[in-house]
FINU-341174 format. One record per residue (C-alpha): z, y negated, x; residue in one letter. Coordinates in steps of 0.05 Angstrom, whole numbers, plus 5000, padded with zeros to 4 digits. Example, Ala and Ser with C-alpha at 12.3 -4.5 7.8 and 13.67 -1.06 7.14 Angstrom:
2
515650905246A;514350215273S;
This chain:
763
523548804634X;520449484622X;513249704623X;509250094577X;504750634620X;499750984577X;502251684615X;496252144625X;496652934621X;502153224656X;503453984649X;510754144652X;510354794664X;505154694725X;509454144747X;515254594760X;511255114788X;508154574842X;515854334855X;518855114863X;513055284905X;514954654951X;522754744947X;524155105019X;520254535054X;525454005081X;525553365052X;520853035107X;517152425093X;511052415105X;510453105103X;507753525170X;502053835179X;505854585176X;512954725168X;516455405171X;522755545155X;526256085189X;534256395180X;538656045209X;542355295221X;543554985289X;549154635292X;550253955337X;557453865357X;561453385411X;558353875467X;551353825451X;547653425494X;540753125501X;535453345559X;530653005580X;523953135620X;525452935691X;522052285734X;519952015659X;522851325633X;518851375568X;522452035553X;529051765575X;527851245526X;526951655473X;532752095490X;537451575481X;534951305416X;536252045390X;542351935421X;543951305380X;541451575312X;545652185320X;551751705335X;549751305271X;550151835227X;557451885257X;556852365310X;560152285378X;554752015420X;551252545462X;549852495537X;542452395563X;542252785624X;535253135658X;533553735649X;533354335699X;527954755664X;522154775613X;527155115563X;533454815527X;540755255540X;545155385490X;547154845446X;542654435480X;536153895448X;530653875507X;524753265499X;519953405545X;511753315549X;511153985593X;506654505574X;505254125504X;498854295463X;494453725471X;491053855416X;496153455377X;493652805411X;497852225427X;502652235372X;503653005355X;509653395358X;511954125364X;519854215335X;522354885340X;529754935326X;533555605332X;541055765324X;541955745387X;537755055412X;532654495399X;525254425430X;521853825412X;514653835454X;509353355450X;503753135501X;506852415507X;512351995500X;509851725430X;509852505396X;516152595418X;518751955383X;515452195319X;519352815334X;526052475331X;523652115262X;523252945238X;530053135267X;533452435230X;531352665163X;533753365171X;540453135181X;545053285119X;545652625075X;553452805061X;556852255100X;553451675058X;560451505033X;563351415093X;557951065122X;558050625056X;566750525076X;564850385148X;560349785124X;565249525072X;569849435133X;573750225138X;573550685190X;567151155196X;568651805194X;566652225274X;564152845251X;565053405299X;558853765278X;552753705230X;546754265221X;540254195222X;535454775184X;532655215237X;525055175229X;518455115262X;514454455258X;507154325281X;505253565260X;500653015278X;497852415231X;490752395195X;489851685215X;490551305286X;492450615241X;498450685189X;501749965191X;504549445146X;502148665142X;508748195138X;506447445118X;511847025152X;508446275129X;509346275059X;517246425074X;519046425138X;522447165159X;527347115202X;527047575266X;532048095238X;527348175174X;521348275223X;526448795255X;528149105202X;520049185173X;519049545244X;524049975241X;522850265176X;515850255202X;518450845253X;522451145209X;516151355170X;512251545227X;507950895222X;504850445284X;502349785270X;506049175249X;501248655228X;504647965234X;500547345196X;502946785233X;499046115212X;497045925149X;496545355109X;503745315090X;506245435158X;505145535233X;509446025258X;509446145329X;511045685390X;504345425429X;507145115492X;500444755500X;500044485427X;507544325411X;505844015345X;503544595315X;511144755311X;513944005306X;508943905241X;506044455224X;511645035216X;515044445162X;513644315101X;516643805039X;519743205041X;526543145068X;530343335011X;526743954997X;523444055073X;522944825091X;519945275146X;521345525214X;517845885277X;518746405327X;520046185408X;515346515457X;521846835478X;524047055404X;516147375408X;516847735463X;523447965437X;520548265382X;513948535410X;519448885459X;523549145406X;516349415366X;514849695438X;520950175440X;519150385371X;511850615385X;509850025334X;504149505361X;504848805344X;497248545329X;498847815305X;494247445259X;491846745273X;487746455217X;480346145218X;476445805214X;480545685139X;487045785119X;488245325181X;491444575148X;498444705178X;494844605238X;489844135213X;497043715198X;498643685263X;491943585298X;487043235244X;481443135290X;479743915292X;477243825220X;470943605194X;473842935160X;479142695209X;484942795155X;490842635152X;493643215124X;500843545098X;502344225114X;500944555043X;506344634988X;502545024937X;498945664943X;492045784937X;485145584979X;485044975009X;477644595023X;479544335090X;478644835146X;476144745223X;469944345246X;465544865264X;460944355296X;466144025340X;466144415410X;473444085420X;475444595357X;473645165401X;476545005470X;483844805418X;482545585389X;481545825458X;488845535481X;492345745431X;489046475437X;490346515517X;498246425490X;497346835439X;494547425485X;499847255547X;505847525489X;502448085446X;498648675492X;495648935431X;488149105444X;487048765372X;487148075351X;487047965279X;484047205268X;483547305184X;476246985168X;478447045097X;477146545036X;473745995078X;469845465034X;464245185057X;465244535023X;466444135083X;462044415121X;455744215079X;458043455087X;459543475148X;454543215204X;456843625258X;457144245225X;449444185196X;447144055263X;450344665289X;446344975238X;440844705252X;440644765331X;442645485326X;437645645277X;442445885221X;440145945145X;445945705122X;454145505121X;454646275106X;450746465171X;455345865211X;461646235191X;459046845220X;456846445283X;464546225282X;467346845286X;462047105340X;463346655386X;471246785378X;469347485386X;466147365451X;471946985472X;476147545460X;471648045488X;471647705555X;479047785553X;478848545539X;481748545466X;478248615406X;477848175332X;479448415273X;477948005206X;477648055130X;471348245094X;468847645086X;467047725163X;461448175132X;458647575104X;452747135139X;452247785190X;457548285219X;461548005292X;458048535341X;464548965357X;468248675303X;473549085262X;473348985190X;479749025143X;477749085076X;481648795017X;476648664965X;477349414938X;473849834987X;466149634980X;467649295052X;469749925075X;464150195064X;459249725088X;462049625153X;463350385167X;455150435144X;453849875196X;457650235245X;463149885251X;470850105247X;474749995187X;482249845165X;483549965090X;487349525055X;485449504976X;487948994933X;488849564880X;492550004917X;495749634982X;498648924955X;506049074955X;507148384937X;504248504867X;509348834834X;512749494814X;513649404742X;511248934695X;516248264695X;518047634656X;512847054673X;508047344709X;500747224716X;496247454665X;490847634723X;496648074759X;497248754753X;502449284775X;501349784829X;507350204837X;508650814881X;504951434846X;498250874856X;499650774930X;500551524936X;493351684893X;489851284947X;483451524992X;482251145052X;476351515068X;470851425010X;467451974990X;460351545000X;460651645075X;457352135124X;462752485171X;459952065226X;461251425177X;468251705157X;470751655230X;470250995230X;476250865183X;481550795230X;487550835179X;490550435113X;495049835120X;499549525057X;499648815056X;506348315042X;503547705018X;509847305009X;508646754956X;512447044915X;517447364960X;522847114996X;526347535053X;531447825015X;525948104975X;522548415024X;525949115030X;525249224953X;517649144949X;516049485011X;519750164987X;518750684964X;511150504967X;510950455048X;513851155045X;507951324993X;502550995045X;506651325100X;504251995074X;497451825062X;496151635131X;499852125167X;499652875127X;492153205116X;488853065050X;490553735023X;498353645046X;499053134983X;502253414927X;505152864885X;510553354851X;513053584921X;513452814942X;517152634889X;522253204907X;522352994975X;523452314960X;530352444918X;533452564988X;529952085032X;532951534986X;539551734996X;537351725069X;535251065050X;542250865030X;545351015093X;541250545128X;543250005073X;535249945048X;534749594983X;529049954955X;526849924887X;528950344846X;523050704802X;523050844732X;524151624713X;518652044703X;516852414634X;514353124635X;510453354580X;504553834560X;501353154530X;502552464503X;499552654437X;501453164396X;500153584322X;506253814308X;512653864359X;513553724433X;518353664492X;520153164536X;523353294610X;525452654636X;525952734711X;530352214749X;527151944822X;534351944851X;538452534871X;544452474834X;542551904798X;543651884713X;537451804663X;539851364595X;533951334545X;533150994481X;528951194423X;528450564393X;523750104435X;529849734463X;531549714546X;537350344563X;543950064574X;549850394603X;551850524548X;545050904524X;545251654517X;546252024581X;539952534593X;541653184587X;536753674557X;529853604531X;527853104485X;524353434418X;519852974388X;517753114318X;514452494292X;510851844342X;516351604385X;517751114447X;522151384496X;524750774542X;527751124604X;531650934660X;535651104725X;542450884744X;543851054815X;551451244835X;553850594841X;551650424772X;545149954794X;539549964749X;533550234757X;526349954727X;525850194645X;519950444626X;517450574560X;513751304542X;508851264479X;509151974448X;503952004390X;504452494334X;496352534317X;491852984274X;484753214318X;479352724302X;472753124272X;466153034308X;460252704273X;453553044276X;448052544290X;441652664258X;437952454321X;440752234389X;436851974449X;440351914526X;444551304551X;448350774513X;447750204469X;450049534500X;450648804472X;452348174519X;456747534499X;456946924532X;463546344543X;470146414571X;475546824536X;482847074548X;481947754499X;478048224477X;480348054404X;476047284405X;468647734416X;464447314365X;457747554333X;454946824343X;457146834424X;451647474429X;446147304482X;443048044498X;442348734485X;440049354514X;439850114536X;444450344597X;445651124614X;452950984623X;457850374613X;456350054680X;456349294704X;450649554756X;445549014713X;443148334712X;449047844694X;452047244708X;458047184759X;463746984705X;465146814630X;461247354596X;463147994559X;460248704543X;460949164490X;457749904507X;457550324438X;453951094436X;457151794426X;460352244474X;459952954468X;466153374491X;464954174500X;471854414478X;477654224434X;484054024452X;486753484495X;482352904526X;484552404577X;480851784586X;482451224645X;479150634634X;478850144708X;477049464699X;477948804720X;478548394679X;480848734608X;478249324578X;478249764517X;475950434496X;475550624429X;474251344402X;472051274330X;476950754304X;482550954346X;484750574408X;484851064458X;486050564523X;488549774518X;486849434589X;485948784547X;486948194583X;485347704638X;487448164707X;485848404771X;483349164780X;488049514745X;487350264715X;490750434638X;490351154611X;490851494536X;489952164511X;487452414447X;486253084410X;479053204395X;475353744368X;468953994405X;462253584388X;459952824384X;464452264372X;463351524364X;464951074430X;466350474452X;467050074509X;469449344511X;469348954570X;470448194599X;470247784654X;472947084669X;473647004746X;472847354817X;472048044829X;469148534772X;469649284769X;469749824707X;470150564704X;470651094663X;473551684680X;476052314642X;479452994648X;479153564589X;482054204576X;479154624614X;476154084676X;479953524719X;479252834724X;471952614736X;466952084723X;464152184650X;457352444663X;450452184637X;449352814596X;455052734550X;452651974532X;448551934480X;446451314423X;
């Protein structure tokens, strides 16, 4: 099903300056921190063989996985031998740590290829693997049919040489944490998914593999001391319909191995004190009511979570955590302290006289006693927690880590507090939400797709630089409700690769026109290794989405090689549809539906361009105008902004700008913010309107931006042409459940994007 994207302002012919200014960097993902090129091609041939730094089995290691990539990409596989000097001989690739800048930390890299050798440097083992991530992706992508014969059953193709650009690469990551979360309880992922996630984790230069293990729909891993945490709780359903599954210690320390070799660190996630009646199933006295219980078949936050006043729930915890340590090294533990009612805890005796003999306020204060005293637990053992921002609530864990879902206001409180950070936004890091818009989904869902993942900060701007050190990276999330594992490739990429670059390359490396030019070769690179990525929509280049007379439309495919059919009609391209060939001229308002068909004729996503054919709207001029804005409040529940009744009004006022920073209830209300906004300058204004839930703007009588609807955060973005002066505004706004958030932001002809100030709001 395609999606309609409001595009904002994209300048085609700043767009193709941006990608020919890019277009002699490789096609590395994520980019490095400096690249240049120099004349030349070295060229890797049935003599060429791998050297290694002598006395160091770490190095070795890495050798020989070289070794086996270059065989993969259907090379004859080169010797591993050690070295006899600090330089490589003719023809030769030398790994080695000596005499490596150690400036570039653990997990820097210095690549200097020449016609006549290869010198990959770093100051440890770990840079050097990130090395041989660089040299795989500057391997020519020509042998993807032969690998594609070789895996229908033919005979790969040996190639007796391949070249690599000669060039000079100095490259280490912005961020110490760059991982993925895989939730193996709502389906169970197989260990060759969980291999698979870690090593396209490597392949993009990422280290942590966050593995959710227990949950209400599942137990996952073998406790030798507790076996019915597997026996009951990794099942659920009745017979005809029972599902689940669970890893051996010896299938954990398989994988943790495997991780180990890749530079990736397995931190695995045990859940509590909720998110815990899988285990609750199988042992119903750690609860506050006794049970029984059924491990969960239905999504969603469950009321029955661990007795926090039953002692017996802590020395259980503290057996499965002393198992849980003996197979996974890492220094963190993640034990989730996420959406944990408090329901049974208020009727429960035990629990209110914890409170009351350790002199806590209230069930808030006794969840952050909970995860204290786990703390200390894992303290003692020399590892560290991490949790979910809810941790911050009742009182921070002293040395607690906090990962921060809930948009990044968590983020920010912790890193104030002192505290280190892991970001993991709901608007930006979900990759179970999905790419495109599709058939039967939730109302409350929105869409993050890979240009959102890509815009992302994980350092906000709100933070001193002694603050901002505290965010130790960015981590997207798999939440698999709604994924099974044959699903998982496809909504992990191309986003990781997006995330992959925002963790690793400096702030001012990003360039989302150069990405998107990289990208059209890493996913062919992506097809040799048999990734089933999704397959993004095309992009439309344009001086505008609105325009008075004439305009013309690039449509740029994501795919090298890959065809663009378009429709002008509203329908979904075919293939059949016209083929893309020049630019589109528009002369009148038009929807051009694009899409991408790769070379085996798959399908991309469609998506639908709105191109408006619009006459500048006048200004007004106010006889007299006084700072701020207008605002009116309505009360009760409602699924659109098109139900706002007179009758439902219960307040009004005077704000400076549309803000929800004033007195209101938690749900079921709406606002409606009406003023003027002066602009300086005519031409072309871009307004993105953030909210959650839905959101209008209106300029005038025109609908500028549509975010109607009951969703999560989600950003939508319109243009129009608008002559210099005041114009009428306004600002709609609901909310129905959960989180809340709106923001207005805009970019004009002669400024970029930025918040709309308090001088240009007037009423």
């Amino acid at each position: 099903m395609k999606r309609m994207r409001q595009v904002f302002l994209i300048a085609l012919i700043h767009g193709l300056a941006a990608t020919a200014a890019w277009a002699a960097i490789p096609a590395i993902v994520p980019a490095p921190v400096s690249v240049e090129a120099t004349p030349g091609n070295f060229t890797l041939t049935p003599g060429t063989s791998i050297l290694v730094e002598p006395g160091r089995r770490d190095v070795r290691e890495t050798g020989r996985y070289l070794a086996e990539c270059l065989e993969a990409e259907g090379l004859p596989r080169p010797l591993v031998l050690e070295a006899r000097g600090p330089e490589p001989p003719s023809g030769a690739i030398l790994l080695t740590t000596a005499g490596a800048d150690g400036a570039l930390g653990e997990e820097g890299y210095d690549l200097r290829i020449t016609p006549e050798a290869l010198l990959l440097r770093a100051p440890a083992a770990h840079g050097l693997f990130n090395g041989v991530q660089t040299i795989r992706q500057l391997l020519p992508t020509d042998n993807r049919l032969d690998v594609e014969t070789a895996k229908a059953g033919g005979p790969l193709t040996v190639r007796m040489d391949r070249q690599l650009p000669c060039l000079s690469i100095i490259d280490k990551p912005r961020y110490r944490w760059r991982g993925m979360l895989l939730d193996c309880c709502r389906h169970f992922m197989p260990p060759e998914v969980v291999k698979r996630c870690i090593d396209l984790l490597a392949l993009h230069k990422m280290n942590v593999f966050h593995w959710h293990l227990t949950e209400d729909q599942g137990w996952r891993i073998e406790i030798e001391k507790y076996p019915r945490l597997t026996e009951v709780g990794a099942w659920r359903g009745n017979a005809d319909e029972r599902c689940g599954g669970f890893y051996t210690r010896e299938q954990v320390r398989e994988i943790v191995e495997y991780a180990r070799q890749r530079y990736v660190t397995v931190v695995p996630e045990i859940e509590m004190p909720g998110h815990a009646l899988a285990a609750l199933a199988a042992y119903p006295e750690h609860s506050c009511t006794g049970g029984p219980f059924e491990v969960s078949t239905r999504w969603g936050v469950h009321e029955d979570v661990y007795c926090a006043g039953n002692d017996e729930v802590f020395r259980f915890l503290e057996g499965v955590l002393d198992e849980v340590l003996e197979l996974f090294p890492s220094t963190y533990i993640h034990i989730g302290g996420d959406e944990c009612p408090r329901d049974r805890w208020r009727e429960c005796p035990k629990c209110q006289a914890r409170i009351e003999a350790e002199g806590l306020a209230d069930e808030d204060e006794l969840q952050s006693w909970f995860i204290r005293r786990i703390e200390a637990y894992l303290n003692e053992k020399g590892r560290r927690l991490i949790g979910w921002d809810e941790i911050l609530e009742g009182g921070l864990a002293p040395n607690a880590t906090v990962q921060s879902w809930r948009g990044m206001d968590g983020a920010i409180a912790a890193a104030e507090a002192g505290h280190d950070v892991i970001a993991s936004p709901i608007t930006h890091c979900y990759f179970d939400y999905p790419q495109q818009a599709e058939p039967g989904m939730p109302k409350w869902m929105g869409v993050i797709d890979w240009e959102r993942t890509y815009s992302f900060e994980p350092t906000p701007p709100e933070l001193t630089t002694d603050q901002a050190n505290h965010i130790l990276g960015a981590e997207g999330n798999v939440w698999t409700e709604r994924i099974p594992p044959e699903r998982v490739e496809r909504m992990l990429l191309p986003r990781l690769a997006a995330l992959a670059e925002v963790t690793w390359s400096p702030a001012n490396r990003r360039n989302w026109d150069d990405f998107w030019r990289r990208m059209k070769t890493h996913f062919m690179r992506l097809d040799e290794l048999g990734v089933d990525y999704f397959i993004p929509p095309p992009r439309a280049l344009a001086r505008s989405t609105v325009f008075t007379d004439t305009l013309d439309v690039v449509l740029d495919s994501p795919l090298e090689g890959g065809t663009v059919r378009y429709t002008l009609d509203g329908s979904d391209p075919a293939p059949s549809s016209p083929r893309y060939t020049k630019p589109l001229k528009l002369e009148q308002t038009t929807m051009v539906t694009a899409r991408t068909f790769n070379a085996g004729g798959s399908a991309g996503a469609a998506e639908a361009f709105p191109f408006t054919r619009q006459q500048p709207l006048a200004p007004i001029r106010p006889e007299q105008t006084q700072p701020g804005f207008d605002y009116v409040r309505y009360s009760g529940e409602i699924e659109s902004l098109d139900q706002l009744k007179p009758e439902k009004i219960i307040e009004d006022g005077t704000v400076t700008v549309p803000t929800l920073d004033l007195p209101h209830p938690n749900y079921q209300y709406a606002l409606v913010f009406t003023g003027f906004i002066e602009v300086p300058a005519d031409g072309i204004y871009t307004f993105h309107l953030t909210s959650d839930d839905g959101s209008r703007l209106f300029i005038g009588e025109r609908m500028v931006v549509d975010n109607d609807g009951r969703h999560g955060t989600r950003e939508e973005r319109g243009q129009v042409i608008l002559e210099a002066g005041h114009h009428p505004l306004r600002v709609e706004y609901f909310q129905v459940w959960g989180f809340q958030d709106l923001q207005l932001e805009y970019q004009g002809p002669d400024f970029d994007r930025r918040p709309v100030p308090p001088a240009a709001f007037s009423h």
